[in-house]
C-alpha atoms as a printed R data frame, in Angstrom:
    type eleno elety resid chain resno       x        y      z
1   ATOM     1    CA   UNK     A     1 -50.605 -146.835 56.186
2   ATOM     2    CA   UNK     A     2 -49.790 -147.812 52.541
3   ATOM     3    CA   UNK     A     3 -49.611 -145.541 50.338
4   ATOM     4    CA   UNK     A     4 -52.397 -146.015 47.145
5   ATOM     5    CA   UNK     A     5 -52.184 -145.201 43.313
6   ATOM     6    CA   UNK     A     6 -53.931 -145.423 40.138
7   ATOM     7    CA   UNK     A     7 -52.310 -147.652 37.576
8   ATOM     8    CA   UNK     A     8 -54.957 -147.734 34.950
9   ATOM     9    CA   UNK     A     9 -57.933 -145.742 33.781
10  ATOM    10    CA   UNK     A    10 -60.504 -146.629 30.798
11  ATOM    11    CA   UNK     A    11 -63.985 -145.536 29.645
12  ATOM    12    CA   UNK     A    12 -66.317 -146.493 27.041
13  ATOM    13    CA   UNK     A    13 -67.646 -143.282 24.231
14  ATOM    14    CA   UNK     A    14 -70.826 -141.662 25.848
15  ATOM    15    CA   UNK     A    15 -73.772 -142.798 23.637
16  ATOM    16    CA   UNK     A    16 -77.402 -141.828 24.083
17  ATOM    17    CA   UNK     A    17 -78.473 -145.155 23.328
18  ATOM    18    CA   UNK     A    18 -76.602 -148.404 23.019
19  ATOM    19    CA   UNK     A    19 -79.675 -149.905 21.163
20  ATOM    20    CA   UNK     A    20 -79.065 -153.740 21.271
21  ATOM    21    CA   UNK     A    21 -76.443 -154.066 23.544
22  ATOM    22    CA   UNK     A    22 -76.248 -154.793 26.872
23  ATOM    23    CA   UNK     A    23 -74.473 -154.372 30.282
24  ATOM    24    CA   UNK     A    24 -72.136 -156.932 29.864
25  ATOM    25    CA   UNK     A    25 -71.174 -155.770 26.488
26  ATOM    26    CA   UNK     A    26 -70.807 -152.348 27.874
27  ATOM    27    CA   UNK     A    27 -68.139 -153.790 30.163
28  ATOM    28    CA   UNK     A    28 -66.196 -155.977 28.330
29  ATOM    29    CA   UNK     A    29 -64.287 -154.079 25.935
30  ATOM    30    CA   UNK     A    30 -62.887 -151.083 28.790
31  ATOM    31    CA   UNK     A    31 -61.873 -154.064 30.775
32  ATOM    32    CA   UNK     A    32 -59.883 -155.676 28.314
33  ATOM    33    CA   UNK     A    33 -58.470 -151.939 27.441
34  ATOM    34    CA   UNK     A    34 -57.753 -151.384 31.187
35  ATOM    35    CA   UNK     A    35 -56.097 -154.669 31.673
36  ATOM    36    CA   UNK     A    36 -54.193 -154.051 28.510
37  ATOM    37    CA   UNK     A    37 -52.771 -150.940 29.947
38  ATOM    38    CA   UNK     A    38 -51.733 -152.255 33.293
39  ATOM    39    CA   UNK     A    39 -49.796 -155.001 31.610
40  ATOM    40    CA   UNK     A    40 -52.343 -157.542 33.137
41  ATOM    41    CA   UNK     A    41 -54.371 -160.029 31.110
42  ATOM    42    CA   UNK     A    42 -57.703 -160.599 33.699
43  ATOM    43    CA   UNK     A    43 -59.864 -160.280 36.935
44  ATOM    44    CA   UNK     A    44 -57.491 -163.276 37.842
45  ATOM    45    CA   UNK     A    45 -54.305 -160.647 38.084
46  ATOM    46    CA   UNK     A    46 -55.294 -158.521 40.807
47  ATOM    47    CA   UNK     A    47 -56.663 -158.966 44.563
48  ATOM    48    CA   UNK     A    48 -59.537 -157.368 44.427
49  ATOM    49    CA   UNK     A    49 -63.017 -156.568 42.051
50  ATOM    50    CA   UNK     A    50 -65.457 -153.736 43.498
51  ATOM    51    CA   UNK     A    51 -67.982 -152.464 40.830
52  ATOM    52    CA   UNK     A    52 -71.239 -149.843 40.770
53  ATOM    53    CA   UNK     A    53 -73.900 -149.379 39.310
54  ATOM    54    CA   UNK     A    54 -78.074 -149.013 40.247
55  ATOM    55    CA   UNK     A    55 -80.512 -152.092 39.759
56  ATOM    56    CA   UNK     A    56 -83.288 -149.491 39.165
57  ATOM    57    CA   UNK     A    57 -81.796 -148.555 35.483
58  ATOM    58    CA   UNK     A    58 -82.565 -152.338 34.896
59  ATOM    59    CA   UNK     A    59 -85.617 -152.821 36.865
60  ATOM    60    CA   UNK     A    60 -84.448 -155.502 38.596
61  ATOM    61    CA   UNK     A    61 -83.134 -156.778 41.760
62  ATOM    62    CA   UNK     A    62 -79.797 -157.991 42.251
63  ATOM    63    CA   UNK     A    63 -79.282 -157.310 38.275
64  ATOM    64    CA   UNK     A    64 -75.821 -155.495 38.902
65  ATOM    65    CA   UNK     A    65 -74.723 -159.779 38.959
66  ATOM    66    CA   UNK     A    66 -75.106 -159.585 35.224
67  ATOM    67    CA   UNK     A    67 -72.359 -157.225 35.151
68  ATOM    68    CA   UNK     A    68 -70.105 -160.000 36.791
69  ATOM    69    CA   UNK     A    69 -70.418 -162.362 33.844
70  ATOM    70    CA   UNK     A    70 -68.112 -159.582 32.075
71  ATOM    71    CA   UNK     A    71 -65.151 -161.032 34.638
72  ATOM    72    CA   UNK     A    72 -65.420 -164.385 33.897
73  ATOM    73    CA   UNK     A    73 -67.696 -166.859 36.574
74  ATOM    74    CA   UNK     A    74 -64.850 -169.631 36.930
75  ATOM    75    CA   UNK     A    75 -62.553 -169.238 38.316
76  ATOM    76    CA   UNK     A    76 -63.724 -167.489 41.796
77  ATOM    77    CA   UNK     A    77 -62.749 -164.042 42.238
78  ATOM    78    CA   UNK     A    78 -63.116 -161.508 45.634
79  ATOM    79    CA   UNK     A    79 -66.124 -159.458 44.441
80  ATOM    80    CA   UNK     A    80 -68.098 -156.817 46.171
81  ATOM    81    CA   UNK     A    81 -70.453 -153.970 44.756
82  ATOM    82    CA   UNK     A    82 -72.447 -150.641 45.613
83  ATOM    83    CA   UNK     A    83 -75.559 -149.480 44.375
84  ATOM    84    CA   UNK     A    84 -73.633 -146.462 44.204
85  ATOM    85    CA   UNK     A    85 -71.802 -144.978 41.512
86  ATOM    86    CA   UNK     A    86 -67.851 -146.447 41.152
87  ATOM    87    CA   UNK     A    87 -66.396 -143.480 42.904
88  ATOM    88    CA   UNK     A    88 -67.970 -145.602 45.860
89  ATOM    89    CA   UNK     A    89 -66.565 -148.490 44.957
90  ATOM    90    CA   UNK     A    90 -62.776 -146.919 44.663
91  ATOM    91    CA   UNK     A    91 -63.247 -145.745 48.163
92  ATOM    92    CA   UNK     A    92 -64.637 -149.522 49.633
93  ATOM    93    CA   UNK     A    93 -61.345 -151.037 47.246
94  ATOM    94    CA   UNK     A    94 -59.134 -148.403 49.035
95  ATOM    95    CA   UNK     A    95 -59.793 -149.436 52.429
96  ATOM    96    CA   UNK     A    96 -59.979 -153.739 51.471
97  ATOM    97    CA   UNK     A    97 -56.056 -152.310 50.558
98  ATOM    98    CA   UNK     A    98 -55.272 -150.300 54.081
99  ATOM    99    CA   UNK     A    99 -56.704 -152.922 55.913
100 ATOM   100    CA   UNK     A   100 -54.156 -155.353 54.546
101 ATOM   101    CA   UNK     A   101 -56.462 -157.833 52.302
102 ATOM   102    CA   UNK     A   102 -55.340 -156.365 49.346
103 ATOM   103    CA   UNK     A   103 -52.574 -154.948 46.955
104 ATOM   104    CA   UNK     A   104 -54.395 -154.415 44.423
105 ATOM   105    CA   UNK     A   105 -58.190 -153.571 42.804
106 ATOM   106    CA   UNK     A   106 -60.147 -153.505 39.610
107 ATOM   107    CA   UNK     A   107 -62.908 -150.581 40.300
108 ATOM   108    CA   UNK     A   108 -65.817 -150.727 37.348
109 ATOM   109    CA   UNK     A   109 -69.064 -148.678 37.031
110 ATOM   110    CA   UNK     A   110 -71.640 -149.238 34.316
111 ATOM   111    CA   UNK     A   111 -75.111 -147.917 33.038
112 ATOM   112    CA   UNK     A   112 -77.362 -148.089 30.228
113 ATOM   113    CA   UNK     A   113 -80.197 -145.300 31.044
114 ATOM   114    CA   UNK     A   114 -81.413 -145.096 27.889
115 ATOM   115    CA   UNK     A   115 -84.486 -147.717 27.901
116 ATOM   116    CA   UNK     A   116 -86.311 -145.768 30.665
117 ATOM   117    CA   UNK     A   117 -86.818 -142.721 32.394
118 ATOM   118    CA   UNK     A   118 -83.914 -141.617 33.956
119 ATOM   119    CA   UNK     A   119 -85.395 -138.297 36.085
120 ATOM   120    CA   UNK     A   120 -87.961 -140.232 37.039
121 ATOM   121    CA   UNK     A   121 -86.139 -143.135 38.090
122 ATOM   122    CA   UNK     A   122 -83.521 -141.288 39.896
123 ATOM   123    CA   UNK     A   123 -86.761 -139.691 42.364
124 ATOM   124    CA   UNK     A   124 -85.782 -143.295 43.980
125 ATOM   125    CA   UNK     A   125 -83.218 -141.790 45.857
126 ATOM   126    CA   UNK     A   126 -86.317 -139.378 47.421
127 ATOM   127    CA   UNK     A   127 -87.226 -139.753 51.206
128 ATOM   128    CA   UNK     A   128 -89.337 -142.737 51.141
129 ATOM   129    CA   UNK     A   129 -92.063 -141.539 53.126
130 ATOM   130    CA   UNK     A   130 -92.959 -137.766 51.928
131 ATOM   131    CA   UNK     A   131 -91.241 -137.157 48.498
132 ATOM   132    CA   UNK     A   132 -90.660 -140.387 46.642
133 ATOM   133    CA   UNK     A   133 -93.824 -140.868 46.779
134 ATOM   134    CA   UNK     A   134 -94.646 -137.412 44.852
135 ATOM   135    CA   UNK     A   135 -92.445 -139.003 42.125
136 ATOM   136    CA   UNK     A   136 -90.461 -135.435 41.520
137 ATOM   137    CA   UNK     A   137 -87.906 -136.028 38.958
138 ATOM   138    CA   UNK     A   138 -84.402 -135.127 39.224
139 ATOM   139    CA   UNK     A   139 -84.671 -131.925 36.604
140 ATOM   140    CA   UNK     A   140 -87.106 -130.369 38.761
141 ATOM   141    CA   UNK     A   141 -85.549 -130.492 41.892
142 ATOM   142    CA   UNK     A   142 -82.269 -128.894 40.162
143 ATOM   143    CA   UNK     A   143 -84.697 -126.067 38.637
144 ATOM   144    CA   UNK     A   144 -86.120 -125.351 41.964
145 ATOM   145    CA   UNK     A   145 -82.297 -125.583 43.011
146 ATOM   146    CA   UNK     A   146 -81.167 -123.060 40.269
147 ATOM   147    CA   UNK     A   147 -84.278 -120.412 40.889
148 ATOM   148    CA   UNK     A   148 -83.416 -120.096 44.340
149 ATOM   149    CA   UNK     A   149 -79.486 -119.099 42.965
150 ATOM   150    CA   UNK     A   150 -81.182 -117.133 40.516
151 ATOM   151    CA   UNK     A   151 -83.283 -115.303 42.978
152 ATOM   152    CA   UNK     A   152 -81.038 -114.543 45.958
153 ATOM   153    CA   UNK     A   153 -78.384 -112.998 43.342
154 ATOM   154    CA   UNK     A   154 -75.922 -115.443 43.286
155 ATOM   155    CA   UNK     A   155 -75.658 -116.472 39.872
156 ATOM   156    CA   UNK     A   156 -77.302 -115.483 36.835
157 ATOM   157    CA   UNK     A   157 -78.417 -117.068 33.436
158 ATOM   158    CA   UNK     A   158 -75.378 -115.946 31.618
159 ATOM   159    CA   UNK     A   159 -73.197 -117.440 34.615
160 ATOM   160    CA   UNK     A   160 -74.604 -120.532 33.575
161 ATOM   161    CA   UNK     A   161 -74.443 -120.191 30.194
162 ATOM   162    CA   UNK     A   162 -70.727 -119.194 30.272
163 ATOM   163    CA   UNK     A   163 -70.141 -123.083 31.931
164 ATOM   164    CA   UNK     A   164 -72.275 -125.075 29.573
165 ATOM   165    CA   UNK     A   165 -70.069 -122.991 26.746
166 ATOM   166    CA   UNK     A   166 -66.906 -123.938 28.237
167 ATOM   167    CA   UNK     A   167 -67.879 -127.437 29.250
168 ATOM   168    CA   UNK     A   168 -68.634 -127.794 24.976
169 ATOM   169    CA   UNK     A   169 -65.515 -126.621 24.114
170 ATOM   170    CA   UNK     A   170 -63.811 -128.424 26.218
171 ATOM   171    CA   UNK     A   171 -65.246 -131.881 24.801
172 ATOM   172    CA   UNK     A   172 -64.133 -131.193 21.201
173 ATOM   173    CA   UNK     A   173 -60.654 -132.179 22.646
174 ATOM   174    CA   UNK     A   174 -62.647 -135.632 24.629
175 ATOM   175    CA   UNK     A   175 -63.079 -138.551 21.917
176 ATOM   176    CA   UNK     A   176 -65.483 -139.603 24.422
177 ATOM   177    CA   UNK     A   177 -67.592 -136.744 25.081
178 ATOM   178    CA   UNK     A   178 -71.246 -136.851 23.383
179 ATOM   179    CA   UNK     A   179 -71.836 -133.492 23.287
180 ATOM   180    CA   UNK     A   180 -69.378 -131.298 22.034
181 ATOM   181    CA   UNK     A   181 -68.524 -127.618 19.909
182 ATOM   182    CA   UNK     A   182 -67.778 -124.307 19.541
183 ATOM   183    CA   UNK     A   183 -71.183 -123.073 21.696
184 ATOM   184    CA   UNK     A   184 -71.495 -119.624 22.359
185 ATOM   185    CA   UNK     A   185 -72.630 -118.155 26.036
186 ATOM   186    CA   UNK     A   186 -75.531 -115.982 23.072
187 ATOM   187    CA   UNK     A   187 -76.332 -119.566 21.481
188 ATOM   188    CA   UNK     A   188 -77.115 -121.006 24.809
189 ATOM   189    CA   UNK     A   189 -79.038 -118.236 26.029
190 ATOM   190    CA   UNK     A   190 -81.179 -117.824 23.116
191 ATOM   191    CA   UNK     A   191 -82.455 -121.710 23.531
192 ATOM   192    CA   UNK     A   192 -85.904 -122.176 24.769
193 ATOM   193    CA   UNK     A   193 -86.691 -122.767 28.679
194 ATOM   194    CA   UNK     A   194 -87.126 -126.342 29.235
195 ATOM   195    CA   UNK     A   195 -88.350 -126.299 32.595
196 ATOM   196    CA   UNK     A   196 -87.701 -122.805 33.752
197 ATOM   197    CA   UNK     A   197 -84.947 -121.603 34.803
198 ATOM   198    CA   UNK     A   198 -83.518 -124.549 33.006
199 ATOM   199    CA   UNK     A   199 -82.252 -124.773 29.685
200 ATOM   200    CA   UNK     A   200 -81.652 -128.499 27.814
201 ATOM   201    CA   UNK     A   201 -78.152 -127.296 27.574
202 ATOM   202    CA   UNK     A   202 -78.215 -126.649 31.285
203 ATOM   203    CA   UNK     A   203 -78.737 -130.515 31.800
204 ATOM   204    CA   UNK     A   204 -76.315 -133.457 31.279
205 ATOM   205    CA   UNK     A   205 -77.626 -135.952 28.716
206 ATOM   206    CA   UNK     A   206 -78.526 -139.419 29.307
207 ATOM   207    CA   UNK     A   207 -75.785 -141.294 28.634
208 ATOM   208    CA   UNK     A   208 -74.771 -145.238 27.808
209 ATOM   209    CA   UNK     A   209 -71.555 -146.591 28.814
210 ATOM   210    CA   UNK     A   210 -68.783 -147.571 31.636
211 ATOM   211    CA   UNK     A   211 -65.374 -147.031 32.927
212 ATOM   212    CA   UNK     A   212 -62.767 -148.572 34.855
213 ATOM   213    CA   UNK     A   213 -59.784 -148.404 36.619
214 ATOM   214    CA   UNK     A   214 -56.854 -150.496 38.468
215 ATOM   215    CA   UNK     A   215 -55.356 -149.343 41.488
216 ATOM   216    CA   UNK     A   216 -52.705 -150.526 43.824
217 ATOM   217    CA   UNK     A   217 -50.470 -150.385 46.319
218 ATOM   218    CA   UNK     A   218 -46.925 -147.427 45.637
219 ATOM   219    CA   UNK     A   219 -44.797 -151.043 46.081
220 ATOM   220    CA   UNK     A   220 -47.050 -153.099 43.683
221 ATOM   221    CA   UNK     A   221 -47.514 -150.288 41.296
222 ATOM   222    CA   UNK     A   222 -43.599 -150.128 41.410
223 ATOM   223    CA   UNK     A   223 -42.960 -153.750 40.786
224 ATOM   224    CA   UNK     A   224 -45.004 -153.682 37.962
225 ATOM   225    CA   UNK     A   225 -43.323 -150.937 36.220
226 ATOM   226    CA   UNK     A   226 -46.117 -148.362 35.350
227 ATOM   227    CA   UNK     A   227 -46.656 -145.015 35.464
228 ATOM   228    CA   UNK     A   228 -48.915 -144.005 39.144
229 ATOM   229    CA   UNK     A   229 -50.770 -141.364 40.315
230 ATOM   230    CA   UNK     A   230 -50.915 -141.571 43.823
231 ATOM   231    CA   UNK     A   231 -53.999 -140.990 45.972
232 ATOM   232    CA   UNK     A   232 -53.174 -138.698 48.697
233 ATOM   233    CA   UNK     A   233 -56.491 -138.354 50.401
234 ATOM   234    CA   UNK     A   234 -60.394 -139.123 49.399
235 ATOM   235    CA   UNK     A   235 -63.217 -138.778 51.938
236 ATOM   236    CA   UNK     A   236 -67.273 -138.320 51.398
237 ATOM   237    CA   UNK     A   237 -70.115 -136.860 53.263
238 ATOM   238    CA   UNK     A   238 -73.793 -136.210 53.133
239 ATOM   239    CA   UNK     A   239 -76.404 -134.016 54.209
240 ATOM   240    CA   UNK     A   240 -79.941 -134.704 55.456
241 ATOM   241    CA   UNK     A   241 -82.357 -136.230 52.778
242 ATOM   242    CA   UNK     A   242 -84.902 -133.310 53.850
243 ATOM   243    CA   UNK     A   243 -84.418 -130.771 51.113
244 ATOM   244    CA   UNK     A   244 -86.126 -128.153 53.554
245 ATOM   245    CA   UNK     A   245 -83.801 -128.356 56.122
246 ATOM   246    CA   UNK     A   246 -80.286 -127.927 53.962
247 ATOM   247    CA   UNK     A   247 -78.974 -124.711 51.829
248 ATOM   248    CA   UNK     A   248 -79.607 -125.697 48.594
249 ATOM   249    CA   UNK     A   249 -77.426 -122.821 47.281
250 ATOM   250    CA   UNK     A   250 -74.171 -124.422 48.616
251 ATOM   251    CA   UNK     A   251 -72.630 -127.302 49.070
252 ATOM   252    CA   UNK     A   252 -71.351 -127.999 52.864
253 ATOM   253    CA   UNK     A   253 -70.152 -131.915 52.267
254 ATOM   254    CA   UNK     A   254 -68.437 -130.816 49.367
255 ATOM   255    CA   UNK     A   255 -66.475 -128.296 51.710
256 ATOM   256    CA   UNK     A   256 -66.012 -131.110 54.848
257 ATOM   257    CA   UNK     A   257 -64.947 -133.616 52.339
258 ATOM   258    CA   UNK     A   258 -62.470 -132.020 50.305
259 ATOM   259    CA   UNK     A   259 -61.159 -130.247 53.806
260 ATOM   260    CA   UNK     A   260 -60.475 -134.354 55.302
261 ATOM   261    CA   UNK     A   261 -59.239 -135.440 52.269
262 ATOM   262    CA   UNK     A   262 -57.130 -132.224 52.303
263 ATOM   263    CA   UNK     A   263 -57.399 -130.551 49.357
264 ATOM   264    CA   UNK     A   264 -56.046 -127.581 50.805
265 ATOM   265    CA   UNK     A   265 -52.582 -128.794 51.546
266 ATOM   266    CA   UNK     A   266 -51.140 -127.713 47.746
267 ATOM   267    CA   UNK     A   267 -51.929 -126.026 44.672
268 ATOM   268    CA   UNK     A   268 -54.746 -127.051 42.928
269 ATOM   269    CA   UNK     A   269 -53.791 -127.471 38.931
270 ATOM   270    CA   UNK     A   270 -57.066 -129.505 37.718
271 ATOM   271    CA   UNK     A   271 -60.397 -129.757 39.070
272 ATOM   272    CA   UNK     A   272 -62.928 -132.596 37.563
273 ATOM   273    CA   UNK     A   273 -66.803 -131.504 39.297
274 ATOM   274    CA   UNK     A   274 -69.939 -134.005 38.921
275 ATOM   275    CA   UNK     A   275 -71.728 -131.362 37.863
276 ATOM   276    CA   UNK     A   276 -75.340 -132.852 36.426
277 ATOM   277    CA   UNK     A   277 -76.417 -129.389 35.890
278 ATOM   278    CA   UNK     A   278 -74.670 -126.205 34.700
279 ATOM   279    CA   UNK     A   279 -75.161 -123.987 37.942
280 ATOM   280    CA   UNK     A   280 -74.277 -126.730 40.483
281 ATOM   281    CA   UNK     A   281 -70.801 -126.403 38.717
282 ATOM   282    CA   UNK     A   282 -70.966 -122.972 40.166
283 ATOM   283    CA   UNK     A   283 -72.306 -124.225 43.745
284 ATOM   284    CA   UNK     A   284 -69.244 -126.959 43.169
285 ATOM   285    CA   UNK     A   285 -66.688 -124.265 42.721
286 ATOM   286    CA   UNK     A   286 -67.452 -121.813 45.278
287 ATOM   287    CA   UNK     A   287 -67.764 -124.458 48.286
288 ATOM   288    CA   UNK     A   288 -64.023 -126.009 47.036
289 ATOM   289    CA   UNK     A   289 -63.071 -122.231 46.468
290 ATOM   290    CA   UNK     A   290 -61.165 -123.084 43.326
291 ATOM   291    CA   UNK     A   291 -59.660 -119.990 41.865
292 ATOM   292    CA   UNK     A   292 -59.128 -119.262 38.109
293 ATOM   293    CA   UNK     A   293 -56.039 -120.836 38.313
294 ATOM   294    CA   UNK     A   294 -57.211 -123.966 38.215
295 ATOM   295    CA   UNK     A   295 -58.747 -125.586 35.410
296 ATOM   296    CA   UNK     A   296 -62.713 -126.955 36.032
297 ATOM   297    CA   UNK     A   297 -63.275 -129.640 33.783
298 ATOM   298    CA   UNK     A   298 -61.047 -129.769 30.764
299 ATOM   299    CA   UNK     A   299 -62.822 -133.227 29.464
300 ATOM   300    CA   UNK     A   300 -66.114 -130.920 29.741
301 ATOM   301    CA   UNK     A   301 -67.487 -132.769 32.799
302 ATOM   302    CA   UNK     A   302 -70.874 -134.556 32.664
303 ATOM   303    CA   UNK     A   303 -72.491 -131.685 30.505
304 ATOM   304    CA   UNK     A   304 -70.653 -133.473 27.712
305 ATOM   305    CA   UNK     A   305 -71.791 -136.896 28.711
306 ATOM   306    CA   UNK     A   306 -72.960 -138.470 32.051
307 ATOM   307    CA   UNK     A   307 -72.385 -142.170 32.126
308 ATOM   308    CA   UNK     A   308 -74.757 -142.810 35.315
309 ATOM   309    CA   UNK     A   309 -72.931 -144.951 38.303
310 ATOM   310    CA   UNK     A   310 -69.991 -144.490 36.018
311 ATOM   311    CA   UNK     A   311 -68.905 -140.547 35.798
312 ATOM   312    CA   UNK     A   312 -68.306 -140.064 39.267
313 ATOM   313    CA   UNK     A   313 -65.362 -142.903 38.366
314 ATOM   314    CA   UNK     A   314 -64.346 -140.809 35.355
315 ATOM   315    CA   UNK     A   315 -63.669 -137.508 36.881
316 ATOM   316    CA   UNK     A   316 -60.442 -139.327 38.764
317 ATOM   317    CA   UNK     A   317 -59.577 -141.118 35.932
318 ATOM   318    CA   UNK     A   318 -59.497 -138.213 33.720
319 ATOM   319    CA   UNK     A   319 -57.482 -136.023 36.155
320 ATOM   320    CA   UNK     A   320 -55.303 -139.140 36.727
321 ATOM   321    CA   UNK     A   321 -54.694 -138.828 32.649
322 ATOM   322    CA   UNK     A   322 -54.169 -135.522 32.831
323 ATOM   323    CA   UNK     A   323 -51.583 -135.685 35.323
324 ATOM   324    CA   UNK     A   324 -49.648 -139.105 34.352
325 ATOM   325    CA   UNK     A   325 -49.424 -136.743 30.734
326 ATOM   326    CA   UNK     A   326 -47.670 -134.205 32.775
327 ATOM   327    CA   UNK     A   327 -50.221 -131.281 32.091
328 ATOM   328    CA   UNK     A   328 -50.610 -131.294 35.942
329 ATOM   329    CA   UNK     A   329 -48.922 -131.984 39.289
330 ATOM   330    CA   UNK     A   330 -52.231 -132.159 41.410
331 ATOM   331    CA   UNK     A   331 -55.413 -132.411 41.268
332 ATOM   332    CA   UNK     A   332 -58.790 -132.982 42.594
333 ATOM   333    CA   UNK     A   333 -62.017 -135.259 41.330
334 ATOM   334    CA   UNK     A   334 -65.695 -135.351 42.728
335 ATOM   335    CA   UNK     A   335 -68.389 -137.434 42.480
336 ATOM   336    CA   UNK     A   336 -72.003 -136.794 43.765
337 ATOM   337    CA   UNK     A   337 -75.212 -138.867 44.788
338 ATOM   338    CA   UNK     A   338 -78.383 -138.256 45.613
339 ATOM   339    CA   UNK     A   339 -80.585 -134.791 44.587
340 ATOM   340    CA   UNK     A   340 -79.307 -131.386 44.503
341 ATOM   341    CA   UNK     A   341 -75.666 -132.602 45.654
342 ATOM   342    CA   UNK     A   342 -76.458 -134.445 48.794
343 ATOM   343    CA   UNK     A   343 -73.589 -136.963 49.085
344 ATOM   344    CA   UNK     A   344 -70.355 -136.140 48.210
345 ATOM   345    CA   UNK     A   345 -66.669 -137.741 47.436
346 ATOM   346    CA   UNK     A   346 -63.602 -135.926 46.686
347 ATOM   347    CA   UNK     A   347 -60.254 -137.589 45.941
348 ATOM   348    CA   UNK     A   348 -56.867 -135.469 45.784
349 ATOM   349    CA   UNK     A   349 -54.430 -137.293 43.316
350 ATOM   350    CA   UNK     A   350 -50.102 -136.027 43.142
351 ATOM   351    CA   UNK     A   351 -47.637 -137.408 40.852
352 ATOM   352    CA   UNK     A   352 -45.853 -140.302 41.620
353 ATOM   353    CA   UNK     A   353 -42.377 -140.292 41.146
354 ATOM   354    CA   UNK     A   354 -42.424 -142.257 37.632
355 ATOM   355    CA   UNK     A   355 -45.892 -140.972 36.091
């Protein structure tokens, strides 16, 4: 089986609102950065282009083909997409590679959430038949989430304070982060309830932006002289849509995934966690059994700035930075999908011999 790295990683700042500009420009300039750090000069360079993003933050069907005209339409290219976020679409370019069709892959994920309602938009991904139709947003389903934590003793407000803290001190050293300082655990705690047990702090922002990334093959990464970070394992699973009928309080696909991708077979320097909301860091952490040795989110995760259908993307980029600077060895990144952590991904990235 060949062996798969990351060549090149890029993201866009995390606004709160683009204003006039749209997905395409969004794209455009972290392509052109990602391209310029792989040495490569377009689309045309590499074997394969897999991209994600969700047609509901446009309101339209099929509109994740807009995104395309950031390639170039002419000439043809081997395109595919996920209504997923990118992480998704790193996993489908990973296997177009094993499978032989492929050396190498530009993965891209894009958003702009700012022009609607992004809670209410994300109660999409609901059980079409007895909650989507209730229309209950994403916040409340984590607050029901966190209250259940709360009550059985397993975390308490000031546990969840301490992460949002961390996570904005953390982001004063991410030029990309949008929310960022020197935040106490007391200045967090003495913010109102904004839908109980639920802080604003406690909730990732809405975000505009994108990221992408280049991956290929140890040999073509090799030939092309770059630094690599080599992907030693990545798998995902999910859990039943019926919110009644899983724990809410952990986070069992987090545990199966990380366990095939196997985590567990090293040291654990750096840790990036798709954590929407401050105590499923905690859920996140506890299933992956991460000890304070390693370091959770050093960019400040998605607290700082959640670039939807992107961010999942950005966790392995940013430990594939991390560790192609040489302030790690190994690492791990997850993404999540759905409410209250229902679909899972976790890669496990190792040095490569030049990075």
């Amino acid at each position: 089986m060949k062996d798969i790295a990351i060549v090149a990683y890029q993201q866009s700042d995390s606004v709160s609102d683009a204003g006039a500009v749209n997905e395409v420009e969004l794209i455009m300039p972290v392509l052109a950065r990602t391209f310029e750090q792989a040495g490569l000069n377009s689309a045309q360079d590499v074997d394969f282009v897999c991209s994600g993003s969700c047609d509901y933050l446009q309101g339209a069907a099929f509109a994740f083909v807009s995104g395309v005209d950031a390639l170039g339409a002419v000439p043809p290219i081997k395109e595919s997409h996920v209504e997923m976020d990118a992480a998704w679409a790193l996993y489908e370019s990973m296997l177009k590679i094993r499978m032989g069709h492929a050396d190498s892959a530009l993965i891209y994920g894009f958003g702009k959430s700012s022009p609607g309602d992004l809670p209410t938009v994300l109660s999409q991904q609901l059980d079409p038949y007895y909650l989507a139709p209730l229309w209950v947003d994403s916040i409340s389903l984590a607050a029901l989430q966190a209250r259940l934590m709360l009550d059985k003793g397993l975390i308490t407000e000031r546990d969840m304070a301490e992460v949002v803290s961390r996570s904005r001190r953390n982001a004063m050293n991410n030029p990309h982060a949008q929310l960022s300082g020197d935040i106490s655990v007391e200045d967090v705690l003495a913010e109102e309830t904004f839908l109980s047990p639920l802080r604003k702090a406690d909730c990732s922002p809405i975000s505009d932006g994108a990221s992408a990334m280049i991956i290929a093959t140890v040999d073509q990464a090799k030939a092309w002289g770059l630094p690599y970070v080599v992907i030693s394992g990545i798998d995902h699973c999910i859990e039943t849509h019926n919110l009644g009928m899983r724990d809410l309080t952990d986070s069992v696909s987090t545990r199966m995934a990380a366990n095939h991708a196997g985590m567990n077979a090293g040291k654990v320097d750096v840790a990036e966690l798709y954590a929407p909301f401050s105590h499923q860091e905690l859920i996140l952490t506890r299933a992956l059994g991460l000890d304070k040795e390693t370091q959770v989110n050093p960019s400040g995760g998605v607290l700082a700035g959640n670039l939807m259908m992107a961010s999942g993307l950005s966790r392995i980029g940013e430990v594939f930075n991390r560790i192609v600077k040489g302030e790690a060895q190994r690492g791990i990144a997850h993404a999540t999908s759905g409410p209250c952590l229902q679909h899972n991904l976790v890669t496990v990235l190792e040095k490569g011999e030049n990075a």
